[in-house]
C-alpha positions as CSV (number, residue, x, y, z in Angstrom):
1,X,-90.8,-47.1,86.7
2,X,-92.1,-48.4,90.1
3,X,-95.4,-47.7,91.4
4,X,-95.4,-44.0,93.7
5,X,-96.1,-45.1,97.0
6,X,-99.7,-44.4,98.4
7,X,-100.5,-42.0,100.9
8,X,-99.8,-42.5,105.0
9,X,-101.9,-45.5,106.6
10,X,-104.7,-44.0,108.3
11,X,-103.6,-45.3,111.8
12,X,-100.4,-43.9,111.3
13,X,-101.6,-40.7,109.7
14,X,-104.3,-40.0,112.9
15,X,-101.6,-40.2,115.1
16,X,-99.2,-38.1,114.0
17,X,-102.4,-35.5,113.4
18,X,-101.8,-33.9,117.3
19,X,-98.0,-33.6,116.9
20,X,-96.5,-30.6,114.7
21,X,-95.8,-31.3,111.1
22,X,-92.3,-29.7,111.7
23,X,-91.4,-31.6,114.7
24,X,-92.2,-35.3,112.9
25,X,-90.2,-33.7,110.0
26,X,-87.2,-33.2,112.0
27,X,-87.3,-36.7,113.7
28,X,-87.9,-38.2,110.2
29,X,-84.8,-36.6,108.6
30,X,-82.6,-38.1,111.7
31,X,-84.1,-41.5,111.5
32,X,-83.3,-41.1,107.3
33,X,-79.8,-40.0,107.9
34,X,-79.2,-43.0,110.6
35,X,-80.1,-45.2,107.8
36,X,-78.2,-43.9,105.4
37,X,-75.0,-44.0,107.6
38,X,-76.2,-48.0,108.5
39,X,-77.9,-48.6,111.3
40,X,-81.5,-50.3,111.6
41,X,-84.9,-48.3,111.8
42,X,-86.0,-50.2,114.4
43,X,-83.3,-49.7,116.3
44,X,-83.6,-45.9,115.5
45,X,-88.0,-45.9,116.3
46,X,-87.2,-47.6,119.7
47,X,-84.8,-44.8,120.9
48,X,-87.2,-42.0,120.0
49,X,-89.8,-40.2,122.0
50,X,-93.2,-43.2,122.3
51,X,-95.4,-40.2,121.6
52,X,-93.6,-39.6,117.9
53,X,-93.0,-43.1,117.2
54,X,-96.3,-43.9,115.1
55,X,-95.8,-40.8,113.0
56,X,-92.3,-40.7,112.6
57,X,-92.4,-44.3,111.7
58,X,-95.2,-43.7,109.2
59,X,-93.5,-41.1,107.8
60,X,-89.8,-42.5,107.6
61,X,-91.6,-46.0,106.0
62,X,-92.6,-42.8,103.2
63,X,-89.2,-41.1,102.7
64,X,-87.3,-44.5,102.6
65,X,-89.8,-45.9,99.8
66,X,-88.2,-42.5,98.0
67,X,-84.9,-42.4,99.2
68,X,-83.1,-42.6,96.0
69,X,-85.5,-40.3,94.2
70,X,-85.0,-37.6,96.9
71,X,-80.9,-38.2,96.6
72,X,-81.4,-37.4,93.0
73,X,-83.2,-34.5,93.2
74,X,-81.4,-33.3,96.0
75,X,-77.5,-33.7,94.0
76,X,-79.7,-32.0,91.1
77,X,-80.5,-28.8,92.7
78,X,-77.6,-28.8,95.5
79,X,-74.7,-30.7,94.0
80,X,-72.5,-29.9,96.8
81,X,-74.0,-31.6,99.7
82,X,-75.0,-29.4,103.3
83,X,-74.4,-30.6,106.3
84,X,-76.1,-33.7,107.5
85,X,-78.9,-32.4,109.2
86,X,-79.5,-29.9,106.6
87,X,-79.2,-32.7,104.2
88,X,-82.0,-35.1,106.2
89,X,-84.8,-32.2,105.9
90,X,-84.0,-31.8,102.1
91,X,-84.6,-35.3,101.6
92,X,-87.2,-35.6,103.8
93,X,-89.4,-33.1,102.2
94,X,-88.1,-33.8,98.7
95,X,-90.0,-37.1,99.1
96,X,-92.9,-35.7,100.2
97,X,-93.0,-33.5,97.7
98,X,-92.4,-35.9,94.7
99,X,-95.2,-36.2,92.5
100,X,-97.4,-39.4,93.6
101,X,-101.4,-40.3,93.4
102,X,-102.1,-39.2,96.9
103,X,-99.4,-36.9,98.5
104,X,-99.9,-37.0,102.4
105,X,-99.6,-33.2,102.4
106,X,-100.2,-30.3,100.7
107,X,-96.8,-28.9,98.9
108,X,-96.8,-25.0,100.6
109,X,-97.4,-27.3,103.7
110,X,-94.8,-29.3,103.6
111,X,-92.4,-26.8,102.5
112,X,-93.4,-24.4,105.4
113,X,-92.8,-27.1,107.9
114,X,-89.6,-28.2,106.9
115,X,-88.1,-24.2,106.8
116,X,-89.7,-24.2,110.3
117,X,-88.1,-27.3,111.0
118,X,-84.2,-25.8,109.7
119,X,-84.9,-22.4,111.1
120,X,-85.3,-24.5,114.5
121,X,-82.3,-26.2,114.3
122,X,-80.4,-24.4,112.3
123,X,-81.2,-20.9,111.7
124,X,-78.9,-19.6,108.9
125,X,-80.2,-22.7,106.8
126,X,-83.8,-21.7,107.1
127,X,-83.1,-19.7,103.7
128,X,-81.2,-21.9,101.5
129,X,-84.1,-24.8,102.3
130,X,-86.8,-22.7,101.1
131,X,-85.1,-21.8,98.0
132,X,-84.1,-25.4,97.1
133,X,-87.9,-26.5,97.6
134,X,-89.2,-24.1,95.9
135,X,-86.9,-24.3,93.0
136,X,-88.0,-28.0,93.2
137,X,-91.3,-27.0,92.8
138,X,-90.9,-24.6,89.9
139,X,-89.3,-27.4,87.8
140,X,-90.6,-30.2,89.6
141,X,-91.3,-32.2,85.8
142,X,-88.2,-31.8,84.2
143,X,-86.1,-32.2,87.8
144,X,-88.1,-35.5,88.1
145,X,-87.6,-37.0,84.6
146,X,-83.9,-36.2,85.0
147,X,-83.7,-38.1,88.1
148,X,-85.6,-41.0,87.0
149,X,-83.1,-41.6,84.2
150,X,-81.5,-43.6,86.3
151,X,-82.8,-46.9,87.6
152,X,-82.1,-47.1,91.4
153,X,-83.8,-43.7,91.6
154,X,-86.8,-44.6,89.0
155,X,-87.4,-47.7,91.2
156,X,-86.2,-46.5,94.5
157,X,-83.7,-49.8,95.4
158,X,-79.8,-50.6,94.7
159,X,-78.3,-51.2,91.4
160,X,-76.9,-54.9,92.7
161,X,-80.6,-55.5,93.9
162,X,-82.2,-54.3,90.9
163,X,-79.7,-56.8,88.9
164,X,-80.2,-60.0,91.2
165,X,-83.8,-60.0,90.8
166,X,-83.4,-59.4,86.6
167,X,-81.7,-62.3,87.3
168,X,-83.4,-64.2,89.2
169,X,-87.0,-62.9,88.2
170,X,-86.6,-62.1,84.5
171,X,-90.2,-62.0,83.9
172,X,-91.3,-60.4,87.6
173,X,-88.5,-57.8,88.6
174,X,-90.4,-54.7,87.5
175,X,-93.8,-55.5,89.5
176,X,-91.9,-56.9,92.4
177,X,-89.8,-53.8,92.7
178,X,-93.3,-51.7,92.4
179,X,-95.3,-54.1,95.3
180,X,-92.1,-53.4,96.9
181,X,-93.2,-49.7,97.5
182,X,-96.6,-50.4,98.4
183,X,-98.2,-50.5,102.2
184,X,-99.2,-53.6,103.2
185,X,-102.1,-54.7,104.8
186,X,-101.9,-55.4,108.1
187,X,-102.7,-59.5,108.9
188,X,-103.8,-61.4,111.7
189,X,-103.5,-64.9,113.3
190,X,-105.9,-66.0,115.1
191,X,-104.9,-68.3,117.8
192,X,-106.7,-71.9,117.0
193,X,-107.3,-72.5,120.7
194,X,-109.8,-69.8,120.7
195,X,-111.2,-69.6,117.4
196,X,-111.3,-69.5,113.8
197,X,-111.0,-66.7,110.7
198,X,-114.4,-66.2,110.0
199,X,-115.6,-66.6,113.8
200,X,-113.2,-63.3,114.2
201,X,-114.0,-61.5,110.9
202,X,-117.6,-61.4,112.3
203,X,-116.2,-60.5,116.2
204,X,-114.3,-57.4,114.2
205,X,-117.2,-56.3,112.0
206,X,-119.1,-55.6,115.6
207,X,-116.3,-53.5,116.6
208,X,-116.3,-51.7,114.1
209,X,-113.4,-53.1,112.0
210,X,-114.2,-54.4,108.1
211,X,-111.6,-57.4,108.0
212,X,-111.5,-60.8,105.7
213,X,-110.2,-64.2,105.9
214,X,-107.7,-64.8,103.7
215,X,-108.5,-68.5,102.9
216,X,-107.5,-72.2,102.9
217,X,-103.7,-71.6,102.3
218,X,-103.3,-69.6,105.5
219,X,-106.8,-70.9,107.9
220,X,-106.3,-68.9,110.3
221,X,-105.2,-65.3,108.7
222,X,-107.3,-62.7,108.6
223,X,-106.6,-59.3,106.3
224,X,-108.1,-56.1,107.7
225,X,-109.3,-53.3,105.6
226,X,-107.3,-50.8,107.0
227,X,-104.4,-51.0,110.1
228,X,-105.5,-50.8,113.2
229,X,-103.7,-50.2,117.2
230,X,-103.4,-53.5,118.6
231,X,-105.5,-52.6,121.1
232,X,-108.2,-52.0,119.4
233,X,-108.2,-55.6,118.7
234,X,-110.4,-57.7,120.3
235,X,-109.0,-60.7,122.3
236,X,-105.5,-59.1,121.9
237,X,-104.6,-58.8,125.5
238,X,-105.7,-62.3,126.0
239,X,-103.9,-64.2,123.3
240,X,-106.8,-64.8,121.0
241,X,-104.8,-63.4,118.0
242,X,-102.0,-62.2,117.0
243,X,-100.0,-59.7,114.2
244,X,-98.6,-61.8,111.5
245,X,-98.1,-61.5,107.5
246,X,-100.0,-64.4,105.9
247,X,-97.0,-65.7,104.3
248,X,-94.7,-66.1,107.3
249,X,-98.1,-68.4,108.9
250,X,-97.8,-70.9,106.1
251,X,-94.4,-72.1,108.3
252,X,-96.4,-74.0,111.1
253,X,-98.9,-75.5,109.4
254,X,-96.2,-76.7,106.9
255,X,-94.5,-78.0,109.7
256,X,-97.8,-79.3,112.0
257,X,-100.4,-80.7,109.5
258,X,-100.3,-83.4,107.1
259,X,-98.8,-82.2,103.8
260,X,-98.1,-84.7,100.3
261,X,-97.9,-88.0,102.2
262,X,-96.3,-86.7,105.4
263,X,-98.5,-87.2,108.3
264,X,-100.3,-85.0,111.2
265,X,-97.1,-84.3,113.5
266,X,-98.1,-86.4,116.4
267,X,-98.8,-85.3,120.1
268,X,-95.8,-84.4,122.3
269,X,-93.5,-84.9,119.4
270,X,-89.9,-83.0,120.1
271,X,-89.9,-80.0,117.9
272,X,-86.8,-77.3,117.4
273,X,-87.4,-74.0,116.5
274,X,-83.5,-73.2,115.4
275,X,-84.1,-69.7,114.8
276,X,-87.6,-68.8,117.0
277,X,-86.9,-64.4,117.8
278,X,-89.6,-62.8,117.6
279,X,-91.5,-66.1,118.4
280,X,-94.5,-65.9,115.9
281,X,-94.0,-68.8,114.2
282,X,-92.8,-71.1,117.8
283,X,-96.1,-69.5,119.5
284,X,-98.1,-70.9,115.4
285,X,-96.8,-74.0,116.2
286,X,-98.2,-74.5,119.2
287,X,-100.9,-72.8,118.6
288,X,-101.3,-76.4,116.1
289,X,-100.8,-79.0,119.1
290,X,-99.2,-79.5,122.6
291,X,-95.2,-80.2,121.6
292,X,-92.2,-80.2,123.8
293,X,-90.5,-77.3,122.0
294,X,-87.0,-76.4,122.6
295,X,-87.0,-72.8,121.0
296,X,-83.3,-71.6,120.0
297,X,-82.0,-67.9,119.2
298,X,-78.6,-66.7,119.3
299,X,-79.5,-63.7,120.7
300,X,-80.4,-63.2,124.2
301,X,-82.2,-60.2,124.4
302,X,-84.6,-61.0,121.3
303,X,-85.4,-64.4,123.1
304,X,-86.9,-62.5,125.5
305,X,-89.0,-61.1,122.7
306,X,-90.2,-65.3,122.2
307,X,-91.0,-65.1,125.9
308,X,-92.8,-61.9,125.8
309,X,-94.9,-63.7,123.2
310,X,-95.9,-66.7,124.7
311,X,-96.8,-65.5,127.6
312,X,-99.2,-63.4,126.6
313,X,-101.0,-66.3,124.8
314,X,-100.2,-68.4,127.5
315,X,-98.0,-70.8,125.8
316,X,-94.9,-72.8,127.0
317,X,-91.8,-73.4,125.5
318,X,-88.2,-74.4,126.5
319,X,-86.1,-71.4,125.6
320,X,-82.5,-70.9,125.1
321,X,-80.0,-68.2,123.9
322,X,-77.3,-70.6,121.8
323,X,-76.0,-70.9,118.3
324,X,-77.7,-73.8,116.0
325,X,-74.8,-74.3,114.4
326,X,-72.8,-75.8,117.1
327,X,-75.3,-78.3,118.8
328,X,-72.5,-79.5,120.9
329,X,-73.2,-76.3,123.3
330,X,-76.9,-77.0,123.5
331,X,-77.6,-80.4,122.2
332,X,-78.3,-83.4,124.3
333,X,-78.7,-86.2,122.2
334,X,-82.4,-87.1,121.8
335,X,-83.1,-86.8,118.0
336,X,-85.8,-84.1,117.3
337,X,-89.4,-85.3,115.5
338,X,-89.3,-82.1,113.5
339,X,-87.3,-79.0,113.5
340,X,-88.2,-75.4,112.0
341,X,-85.4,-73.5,110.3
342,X,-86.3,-69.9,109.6
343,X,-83.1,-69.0,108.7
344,X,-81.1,-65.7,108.8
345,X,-81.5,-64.4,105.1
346,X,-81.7,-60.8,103.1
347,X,-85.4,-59.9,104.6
348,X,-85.3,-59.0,100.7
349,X,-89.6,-60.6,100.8
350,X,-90.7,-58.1,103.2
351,X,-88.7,-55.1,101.8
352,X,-92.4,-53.4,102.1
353,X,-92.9,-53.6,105.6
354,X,-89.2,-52.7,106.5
355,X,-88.1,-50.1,103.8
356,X,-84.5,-49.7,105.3
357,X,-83.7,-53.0,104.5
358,X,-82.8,-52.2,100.4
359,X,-80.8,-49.5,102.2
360,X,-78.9,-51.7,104.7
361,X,-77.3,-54.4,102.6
362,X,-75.1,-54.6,100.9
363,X,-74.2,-57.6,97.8
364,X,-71.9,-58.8,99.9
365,X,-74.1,-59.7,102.5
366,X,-75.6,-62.2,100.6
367,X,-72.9,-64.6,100.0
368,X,-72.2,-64.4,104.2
369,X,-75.9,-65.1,104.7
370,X,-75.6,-68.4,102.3
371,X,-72.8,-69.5,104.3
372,X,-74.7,-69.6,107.3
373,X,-77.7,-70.8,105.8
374,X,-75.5,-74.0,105.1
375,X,-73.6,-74.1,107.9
376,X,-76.8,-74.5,109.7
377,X,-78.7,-76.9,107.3
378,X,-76.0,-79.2,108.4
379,X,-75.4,-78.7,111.8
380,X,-79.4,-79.3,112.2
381,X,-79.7,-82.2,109.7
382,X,-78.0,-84.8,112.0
383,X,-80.4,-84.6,114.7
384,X,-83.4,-85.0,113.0
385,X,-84.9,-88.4,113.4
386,X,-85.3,-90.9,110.6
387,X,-88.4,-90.3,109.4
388,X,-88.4,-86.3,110.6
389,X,-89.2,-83.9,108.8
390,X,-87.5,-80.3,109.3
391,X,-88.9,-77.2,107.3
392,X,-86.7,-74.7,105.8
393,X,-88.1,-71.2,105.5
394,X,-86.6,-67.5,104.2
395,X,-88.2,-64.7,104.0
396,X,-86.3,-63.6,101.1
397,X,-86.9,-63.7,97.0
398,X,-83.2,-64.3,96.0
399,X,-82.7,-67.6,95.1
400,X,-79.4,-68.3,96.5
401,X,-81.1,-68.1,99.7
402,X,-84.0,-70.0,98.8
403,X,-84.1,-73.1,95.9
404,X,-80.3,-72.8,95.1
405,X,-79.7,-73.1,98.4
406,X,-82.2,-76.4,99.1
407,X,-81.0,-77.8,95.8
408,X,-77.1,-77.6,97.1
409,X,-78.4,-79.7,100.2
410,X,-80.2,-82.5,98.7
411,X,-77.5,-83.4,96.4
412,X,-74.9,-83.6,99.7
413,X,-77.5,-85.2,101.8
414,X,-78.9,-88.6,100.0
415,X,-81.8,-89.2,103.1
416,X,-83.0,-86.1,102.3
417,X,-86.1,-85.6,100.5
418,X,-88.0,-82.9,99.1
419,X,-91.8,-82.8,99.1
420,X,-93.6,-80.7,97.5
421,X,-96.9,-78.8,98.7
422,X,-98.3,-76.5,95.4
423,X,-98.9,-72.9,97.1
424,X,-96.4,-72.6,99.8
425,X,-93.2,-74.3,99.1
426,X,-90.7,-72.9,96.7
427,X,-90.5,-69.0,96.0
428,X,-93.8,-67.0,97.1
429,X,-93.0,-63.2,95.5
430,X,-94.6,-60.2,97.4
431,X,-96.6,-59.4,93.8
432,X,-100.0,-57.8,94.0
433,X,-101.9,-59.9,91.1
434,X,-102.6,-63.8,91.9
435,X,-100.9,-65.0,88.2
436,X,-99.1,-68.1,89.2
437,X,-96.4,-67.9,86.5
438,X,-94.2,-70.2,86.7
439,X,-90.3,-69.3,85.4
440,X,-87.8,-71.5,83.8
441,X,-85.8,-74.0,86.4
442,X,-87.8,-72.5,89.8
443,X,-91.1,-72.9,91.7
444,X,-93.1,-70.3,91.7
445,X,-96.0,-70.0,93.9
446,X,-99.5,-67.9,93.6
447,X,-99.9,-64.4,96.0
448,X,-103.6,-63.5,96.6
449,X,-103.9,-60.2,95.9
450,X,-100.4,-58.7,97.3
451,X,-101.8,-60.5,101.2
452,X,-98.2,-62.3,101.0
453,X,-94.8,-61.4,101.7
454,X,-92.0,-62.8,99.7
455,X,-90.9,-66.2,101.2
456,X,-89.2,-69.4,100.4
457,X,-90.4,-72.6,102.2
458,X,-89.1,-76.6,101.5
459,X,-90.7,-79.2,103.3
460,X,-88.0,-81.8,103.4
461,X,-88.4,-85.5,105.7
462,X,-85.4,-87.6,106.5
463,X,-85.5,-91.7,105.1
């Protein structure tokens, strides 16, 4: 069985302190039920009221790393399911309610709230809640043992998921699944223009803010204690650092810096970001050296996220909204020096920073993000220079989409070659012990102490 999920982050938690308990409870059990019918979180959060967002998003990230434990329970004690928004504060409350190390509220709590909440919104339900909770309560051991019988609710993910990563991770699928459910720590970049890790590790210790740098692999990430607003952050405002996972850092410096025989990317040298929304890792790269970067997304209104970001660190960048796989609507020739692939993938390597995401695909998903994964592999491969180098990166732990999918490209492409760079390319898995273990047939590469995400880099260079 997965690890139980810890309680709320204290940021999160603090913020949601001056807003009712029944209120957030409400929101949370629509944002759980908009899931459930397919749509994204995020999407969700940025429609809602700014004043609930931090607690309803704290609190959703809670029910979501339960989801399938709370649809257990709730077919268990009502197998005929209520209506939908009855349905949303069951499951809501059922989560916070199932037995974990450090519940973020007390039981009668939550189960006050949550009759509050239904007697609110719908007033005849009020009764029937409180009896299904407190039934829940009564016979909470044996309800939760029964439930757990069955894997997708013992470890809180889909079956097909569950069986891809027994698959794929025969000797890992257990603890990945469990880090899976954990909160992660919140990780910063700090912008190598202004600084370095331990220069801002001492800068955050005199604001108050315990922090450490995560080390050599990723120079300029820095791990703090516990999450923090962003603007609480000093230098945030004026593009001294930045919020980004450890993992997903490891890109630019793969792509900038001289790694198993490839030299220091030069000056000026033409880079491609194929794939650049949100813009972390095109604002990274530049962060590295002064390139002439043509930074690609096919989707217009997240470019404008890439802007957003470089402008507040006062970076510059060619932008535009166009598909990488048909260069002939964007391409104008001149051969690029190196080009950065993130590519379009399962998300299934940060599954514990966005906990809708095990809800939101589905197993057929994966063999449509392959295809494009391919289809843009070789649309980008022919305008790379010889002598280029391009990086591919994922941020999922499937192999399809990671070394299956690099080892399907280097036998089509003969003057492509692999290098390879021992702790950050191949599979990096979101685990929280630093045992570099490698399995049968794959790369596997060392996480230090749960600070990365799952990813999947190759560093390949054209002859």
């Amino acid at each position: 069985m997965s690890t139980p999920p810890t309680s709320l982050p204290s940021s999160a938690s603090s913020a949601s302190q001056s807003v009712p308990l029944q209120r957030l409870i409400a929101q949370v059990a629509d944002a759980v039920q908009a899931v459930r019918a397919g749509r994204s979180l995020t999407e969700v959060l940025a429609r809602g009221a700014p004043e609930l967002r931090p607690g309803t998003q704290a609190l959703s990230f809670y029910v979501l790393r339960l989801l399938a434990s709370a649809e257990g329970a709730r077919a268990l004690l009502a197998p005929k399911a209520p209506p939908p928004k009855v349905e949303g504060l069951l499951l809501c409350a059922l989560a916070l309610l199932w037995p974990t190390d450090e519940p973020p509220y007390d039981a009668h709590t939550v189960v006050d709230q949550t009759v509050s909440a239904a007697r609110r919104r719908l007033p005849a339900s009020a009764g029937f809640v409180n009896a299904v909770l407190r039934r829940f309560l009564r016979e909470r051991e044996t309800l939760v043992a029964a439930v757990t019988a069955d894997p997708v609710a013992a470890f809180n993910h889909p079956s097909w998921w569950i069986a891809r990563l027994q698959q794929d991770w025969p000797g890992h699928w257990q603890a990945i699944l469990a880090a899976n459910n954990l909160h992660p720590p919140m990780t910063l970049r700090v912008n190598a223009q202004h600084g370095d890790a331990a220069t801002y590790v001492q800068r955050l210790a005199g604001a108050g803010i315990a922090a450490q740098a995560v080390g050599p692999r990723a120079p300029q990430a820095v791990v703090l204690a516990r999450a923090v607003p962003v603007t609480a952050l000093p230098g945030f405002a004026a593009g001294e650092v930045s919020v980004q996972d450890a993992a997903a850092q490891l890109a630019a410096d793969l792509l900038v810096n001289p790694h198993a025989g490839l030299p220091k990317l030069a000056e000026h040298s033409r880079v491609l970001d194929a794939c650049s929304a949100p813009g972390g890792k095109t604002a990274h790269v530049l962060e590295l050296g002064d390139f002439d970067m043509l930074a690609l997304d096919s989707d217009a209104k997240r470019l404008q996220r890439v802007q957003d970001t470089l402008q507040r660190l006062r970076l510059r960048a060619t932008l535009k909204a166009a598909d990488g796989r048909q260069p002939k609507s964007w391409w104008h020739g001149q051969a690029f020096d190196a080009i950065l692939l993130d590519a379009p993938c399962s998300a299934s390597g940060i599954v514990r920073r966005h906990p809708d995401v095990r809800w939101l695909r589905r197993e057929s998903d994966i063999a449509q993000l392959t295809a494009i994964q391919a289809e843009l592999l070789e649309a980008l491969w022919p305008l790379l220079r010889p002598g280029g180098r391009m990086v591919y990166a994922t941020c999922s732990i499937f192999k399809a989409e990671g070394q299956d999918q690099i080892d399907a490209f280097l036998q089509r492409h003969g003057d492509a070659k692999a290098h390879d760079v021992t702790g950050v390319t191949g599979h990096l898995l979101p685990l929280t012990d630093n045992a570099r273990q490698a399995e049968a047939g794959s790369a596997l590469s060392s996480n230090d102490e749960g600070r990365f995400d799952g990813f999947y880099y190759a560093l390949l260079s054209k002859s």
